[in-house]
N, C-alpha and C positions, 0 to 999 in steps of 0.2 A: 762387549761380551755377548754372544748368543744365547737363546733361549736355552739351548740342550747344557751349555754351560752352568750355569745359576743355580746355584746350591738351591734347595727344594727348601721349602719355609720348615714342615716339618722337622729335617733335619737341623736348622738353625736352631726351630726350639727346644728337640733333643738336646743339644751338644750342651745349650744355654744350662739348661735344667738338669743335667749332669753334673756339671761344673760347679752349679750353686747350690744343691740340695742332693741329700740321700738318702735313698730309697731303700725300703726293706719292708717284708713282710708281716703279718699276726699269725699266728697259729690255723686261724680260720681261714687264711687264703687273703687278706684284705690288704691291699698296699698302701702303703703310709708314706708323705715328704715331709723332710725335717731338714728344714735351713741349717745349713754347714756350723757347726757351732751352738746351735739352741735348741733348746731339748722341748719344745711343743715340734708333735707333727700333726699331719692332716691327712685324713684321706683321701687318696688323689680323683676318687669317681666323687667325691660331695659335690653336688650342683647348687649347694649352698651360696646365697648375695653376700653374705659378710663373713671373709675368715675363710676360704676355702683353698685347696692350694690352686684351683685354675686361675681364680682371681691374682693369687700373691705371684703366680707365674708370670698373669698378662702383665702387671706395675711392674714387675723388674726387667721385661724384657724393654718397655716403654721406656721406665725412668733409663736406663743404661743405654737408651740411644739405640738400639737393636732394632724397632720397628713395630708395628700393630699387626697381628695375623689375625687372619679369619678365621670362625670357627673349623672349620673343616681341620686344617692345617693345626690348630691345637688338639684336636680330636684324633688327628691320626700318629701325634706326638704322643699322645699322652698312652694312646694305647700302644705303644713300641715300649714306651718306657715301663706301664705295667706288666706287659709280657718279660721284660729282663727283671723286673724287682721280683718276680716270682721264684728265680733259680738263687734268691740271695738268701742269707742267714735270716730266721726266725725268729723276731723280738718282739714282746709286749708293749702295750701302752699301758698305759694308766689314767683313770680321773683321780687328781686331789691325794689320794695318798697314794704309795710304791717301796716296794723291797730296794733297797740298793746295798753296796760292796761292804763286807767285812757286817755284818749285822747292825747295818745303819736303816734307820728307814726316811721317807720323805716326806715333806707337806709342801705341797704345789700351792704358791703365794696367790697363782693368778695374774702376776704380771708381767707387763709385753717383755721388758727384758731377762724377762725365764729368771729369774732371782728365787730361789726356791730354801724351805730349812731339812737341813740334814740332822738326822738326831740321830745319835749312836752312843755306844755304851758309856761316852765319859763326859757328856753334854749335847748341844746343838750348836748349828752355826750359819748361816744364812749365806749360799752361794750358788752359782748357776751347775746344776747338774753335770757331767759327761751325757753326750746324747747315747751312747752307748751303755751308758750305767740306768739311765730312768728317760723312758719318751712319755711326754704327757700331751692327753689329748683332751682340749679343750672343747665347752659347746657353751650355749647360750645360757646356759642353769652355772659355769665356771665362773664364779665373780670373784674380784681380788681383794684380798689379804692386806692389811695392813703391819709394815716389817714389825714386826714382837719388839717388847722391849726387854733389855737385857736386866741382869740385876734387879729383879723385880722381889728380893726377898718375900715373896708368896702374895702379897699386898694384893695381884690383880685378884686371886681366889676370893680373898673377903671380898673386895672391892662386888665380883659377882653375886655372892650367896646374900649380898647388902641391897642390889637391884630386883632380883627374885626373889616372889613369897614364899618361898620353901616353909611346910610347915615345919619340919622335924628338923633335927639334923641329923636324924638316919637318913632323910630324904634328899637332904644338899649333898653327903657322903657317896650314894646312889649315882646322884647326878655326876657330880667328878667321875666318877670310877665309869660309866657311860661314857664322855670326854675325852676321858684317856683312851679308852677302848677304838674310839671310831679314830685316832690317832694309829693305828695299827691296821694296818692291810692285810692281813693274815687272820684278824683275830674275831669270830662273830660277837656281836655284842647284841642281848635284848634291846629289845624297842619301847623306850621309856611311853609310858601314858599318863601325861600330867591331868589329873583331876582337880576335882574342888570343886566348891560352890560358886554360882554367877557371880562375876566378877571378882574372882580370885586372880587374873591374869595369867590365864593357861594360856591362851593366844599369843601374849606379849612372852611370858615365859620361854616356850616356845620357840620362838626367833632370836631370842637371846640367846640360848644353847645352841639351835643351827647355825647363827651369825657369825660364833665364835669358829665355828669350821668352816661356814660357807663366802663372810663378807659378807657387807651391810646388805647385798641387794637378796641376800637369802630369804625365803619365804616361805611360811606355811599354802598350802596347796589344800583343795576340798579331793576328796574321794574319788579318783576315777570311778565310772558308772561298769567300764569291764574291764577285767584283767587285762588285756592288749596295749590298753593306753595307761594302764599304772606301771606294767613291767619296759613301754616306750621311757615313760617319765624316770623309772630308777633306773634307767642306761645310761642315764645322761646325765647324769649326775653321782654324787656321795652320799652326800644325807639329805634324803627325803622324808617331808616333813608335812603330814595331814589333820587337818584341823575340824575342828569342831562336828566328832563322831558320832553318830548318836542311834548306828544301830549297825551294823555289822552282816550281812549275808553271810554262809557258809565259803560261796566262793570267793570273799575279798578276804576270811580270816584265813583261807589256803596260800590265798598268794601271800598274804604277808608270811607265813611260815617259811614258805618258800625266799622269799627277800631276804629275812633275819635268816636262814641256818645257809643257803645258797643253791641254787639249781639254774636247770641252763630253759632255754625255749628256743624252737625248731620252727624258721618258716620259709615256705616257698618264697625263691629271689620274684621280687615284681619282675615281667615281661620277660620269665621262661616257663617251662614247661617240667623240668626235672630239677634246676637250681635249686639249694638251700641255702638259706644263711642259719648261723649261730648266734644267739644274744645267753653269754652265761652273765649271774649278777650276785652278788651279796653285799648288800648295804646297809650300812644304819637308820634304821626307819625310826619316826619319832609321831608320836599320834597325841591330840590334844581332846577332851570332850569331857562332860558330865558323867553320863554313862551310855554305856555301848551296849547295852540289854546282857543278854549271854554271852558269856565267852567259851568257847570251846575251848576242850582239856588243853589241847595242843599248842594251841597259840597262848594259852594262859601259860604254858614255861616258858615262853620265851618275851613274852611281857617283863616290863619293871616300873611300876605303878610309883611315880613322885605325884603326894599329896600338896597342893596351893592352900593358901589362906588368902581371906581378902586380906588389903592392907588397911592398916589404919591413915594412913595420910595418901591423897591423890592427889595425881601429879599430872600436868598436861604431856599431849605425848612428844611435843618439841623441844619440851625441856629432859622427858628420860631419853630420848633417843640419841640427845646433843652428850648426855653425861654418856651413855653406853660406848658413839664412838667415839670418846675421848678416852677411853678408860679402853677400848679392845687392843690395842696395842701391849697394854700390864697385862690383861689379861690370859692371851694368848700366850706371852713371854713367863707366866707362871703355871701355866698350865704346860707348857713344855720344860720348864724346869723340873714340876712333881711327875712329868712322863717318863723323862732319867731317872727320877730318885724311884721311884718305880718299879722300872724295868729292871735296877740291879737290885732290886730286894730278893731274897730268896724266901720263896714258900710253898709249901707242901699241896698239892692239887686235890680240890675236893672227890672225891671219884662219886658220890654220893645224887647229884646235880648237872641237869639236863643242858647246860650251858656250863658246863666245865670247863672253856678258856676265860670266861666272863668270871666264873667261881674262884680263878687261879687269880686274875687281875686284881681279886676285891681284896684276893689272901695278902696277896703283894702290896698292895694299898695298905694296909692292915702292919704291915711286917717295916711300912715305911714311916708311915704317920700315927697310926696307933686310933684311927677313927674307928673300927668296926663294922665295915662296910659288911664283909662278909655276912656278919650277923644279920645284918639287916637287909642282908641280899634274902636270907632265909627266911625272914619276917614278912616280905612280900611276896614271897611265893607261896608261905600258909595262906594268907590272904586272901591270893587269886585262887588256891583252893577253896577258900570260903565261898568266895564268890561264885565256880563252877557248882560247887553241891548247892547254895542255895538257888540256883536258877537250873537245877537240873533234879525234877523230881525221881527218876528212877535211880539215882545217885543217892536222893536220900532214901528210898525205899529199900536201897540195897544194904545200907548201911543200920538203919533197924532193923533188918532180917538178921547182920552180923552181930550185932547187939547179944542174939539170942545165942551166938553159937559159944561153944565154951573155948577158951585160950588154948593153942598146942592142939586142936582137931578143926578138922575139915568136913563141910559135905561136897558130896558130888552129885550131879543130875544132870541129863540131857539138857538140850536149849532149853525145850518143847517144856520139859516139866519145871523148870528154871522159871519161865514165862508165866505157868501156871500159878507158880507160887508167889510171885512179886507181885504178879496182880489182884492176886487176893488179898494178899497181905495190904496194897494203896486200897483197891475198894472198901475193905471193910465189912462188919454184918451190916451196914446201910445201905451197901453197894452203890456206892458213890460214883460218880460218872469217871472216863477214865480221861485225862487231860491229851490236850492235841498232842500228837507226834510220841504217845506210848506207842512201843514196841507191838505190831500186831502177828508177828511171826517169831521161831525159836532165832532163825536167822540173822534176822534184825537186830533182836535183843543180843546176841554174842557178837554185832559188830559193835553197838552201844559200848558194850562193855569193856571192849580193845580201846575204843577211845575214852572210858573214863576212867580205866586198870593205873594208869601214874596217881591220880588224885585220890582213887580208893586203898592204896600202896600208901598213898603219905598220911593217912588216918587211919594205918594198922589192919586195913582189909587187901588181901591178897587175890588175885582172880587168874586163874592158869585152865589151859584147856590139855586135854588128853584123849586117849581112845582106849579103850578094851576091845574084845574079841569083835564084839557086836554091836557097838555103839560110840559117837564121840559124846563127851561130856564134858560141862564146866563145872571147875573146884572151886571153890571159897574159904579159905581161911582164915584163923583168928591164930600168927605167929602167940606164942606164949610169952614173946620178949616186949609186942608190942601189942599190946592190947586199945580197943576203944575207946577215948577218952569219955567217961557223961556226958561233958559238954557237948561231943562231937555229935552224940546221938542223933538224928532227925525226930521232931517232933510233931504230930500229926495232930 
């Protein structure tokens, strides 16, 4: 056969990688290969050593006797075949959870034979997706599952709340009802902060909850230093999980708001000039620490503070970690079992509460087991309000200013004379020095108080802005229905 004869290599590995795999798109433009049959795909541009589709391309052409091609020859395959995946139907991937048919949803096991559980309204059941129903995309943070067990009459739930120091059991209640939640691809869930005292086992705690979604190789993570590599780290994974907090910037309590309610991020493609890519994200974050100094209003609604105890017996860690994965198989398998009984409870949606899919889960939880999750959903969000007024002094200074106003009336006052008066009110006839980061403009102070107006809202002080002819102003009121507790007073 002559040179001009001879099929071009390209083409061999075209026709090869048609035949064996199918291509399709993401929303963002990004091409995906999913072996004929199994619902993991791969990005086809990954220049990834393990797991990538160029690799899984080069071993099948190998192993089937086909021949070894040089890069070029794969490089100009791969790009014919991206240019056609472009003109094809539009399908998502998924990490670890996915919507699938008839109101079922999924949990990606993690394992190479694509073995995945389907939950839907009348149980679960452990089988290989349609690739066209669920494509899931694995990374290095995808660890495997071990298969649930069946018939677990609820046994794995003690079995867990018997391995962690939950102090309460409003607090174990909390924790389920989080569990079930990052069970749901659709459903935001706050981002539990296990506390306690040294060596209560917030750390161990911790990897026991992520473990149950992620596999044993799950792990807490420290603090990305900038947003960039903590919003890299929650791409690529479900539940992300950071350890031992112990002070909080304004710009990491942002992005986690961002993580927990969901937003997307915008960046130049490396080596162009106009390219963009997309990274949208909402996952289950999970935070471990003593204490995080201040917590700002905002991230404090979407917080769900489980209290640790130390325990009274120690244990080496070969031996709890031996009993954990023997026991995650119950566990998991009872934890999908209370995610059915669940999901068909019916209950009334709080409208009241800033995490209102979270508020509806605790009702249903509630409406299923009769624990009181709800309640105790609201019992730590007073809480994290305590927490904000006492580490925010203009928060308590506004609130002994409301002290004085009478129920059923309001005053109003520009920023400026707003400013004037709250700081007379903290200095005092002593005139007491005024603490870092007081308000030193009208302006200031009315953004202060846009971010603490939810917190002053749930201790019966209202904050609303307006204009008149001549001027804008801020209101204060004292509704008549909900007045200032004493307690709640600030005391100076």
């Amino acid at each position: 056969m002559s040179e001009d004869e001879k099929t071009p290599a390209r083409q061999i590995i075209t026709d090869y990688a048609q035949a064996h795999f199918r291509y399709f798109r993401t929303a963002d433009g990004t091409v995906y290969a999913q072996r004929n049959g199994h619902p993991v795909a791969r990005p086809i541009r990954s220049q990834g050593t393990t797991g990538s589709h160029r690799q899984e391309l080069m071993v099948g052409l190998f192993r089937d006797g086909i021949g070894v091609f040089n890069g070029t020859a794969m490089k100009e395959a791969l790009d014919l075949i991206e240019a056609l995946a472009l003109t094809e139907d539009v399908q998502p991937v998924h990490i670890r959870v996915a919507p699938g048919y008839d109101g079922a949803t999924w949990l990606d096991l993690g394992r190479s034979d694509g073995q995945s559980v389907r939950i839907h309204p009348t149980g679960w059941d452990i089988r290989t997706p349609d690739p066209r129903e669920v494509c899931w995309r694995r990374t290095q943070l995808t660890g495997e599952l071990p298969l649930p067990a069946k018939d677990t009459n609820g046994k794995g739930i003690d079995l867990l709340m018997r391995l962690c120091n939950f102090a309460t059991a409003e607090t174990e209640c909390l924790a389920i009802a989080w569990l079930i939640g990052c069970l749901g691809p659709s459903v935001p869930v706050p981002a539990p902060f296990l506390t306690g005292p040294q060596g209560a086992g917030k750390s161990t705690g911790g990897r026991m909850l992520v473990r149950i979604i992620e596999g044993m190789t799950g792990d807490l993570r420290r603090a990305p230093k900038d947003e960039e590599n903590l919003i890299a780290a929650v791409a690529a994974g479900w539940v992300t999980a950071l350890d031992n907090l112990s002070h909080m910037t304004p710009d990491l309590s942002d992005a986690m708001c961002c993580i927990v309610t969901g937003a997307e991020n915008v960046k130049r493609a490396l080596f162009t000039d106009g390219d963009v890519f997309r990274v949208g994200y909402r996952r289950p974050l999970l935070l471990t620490g003593i204490d995080v100094g201040v917590i700002r209003p905002d991230l404090a609604e979407r917080l769900l503070p489980l209290r640790l105890e130390r325990p009274k017996v120690r244990r080496t860690e070969d031996e709890l970690w031996a009993e954990y994965a023997e026991a995650l198989p119950v566990i998991l398998g009872s934890l999908l079992d209370l995610t059915v009984k669940v999901r068909a409870a019916e209950a009334e949606t709080p409208t009241d509460l800033r995490m209102a899919d979270f508020a509806h889960l605790c009702a249903q939880l509630d409406a299923a087991t009769g624990l009181g999750a709800l309640a105790a959903y609201r019992a730590s969000l007073d809480d994290l309000n305590d927490d904000v007024i006492e580490g925010d002094l203009l928060a308590q200074t506004v609130l002994k200013h409301a002290a004085g106003i009478e129920p059923g009336t309001e005053q109003r006052m520009t920023s400026a004379e707003w400013l004037h008066c709250l700081t007379g009110l903290y200095t005092g006839e002593d005139f007491r020095p005024l603490p870092k980061g007081w308000p030193t403009t009208g302006k200031v102070l009315s953004d202060r108080l846009k971010r603490l107006q939810p917190t002053l809202a749930a201790r019966g002080v209202l904050v609303d802005w307006g204009r008149t002819n001549t001027a804008r102003y801020i209101e204060i009121a004292r509704p008549s229905t909900a007045p200032v507790p004493p307690e709640q007073e600030a005391a100076f």
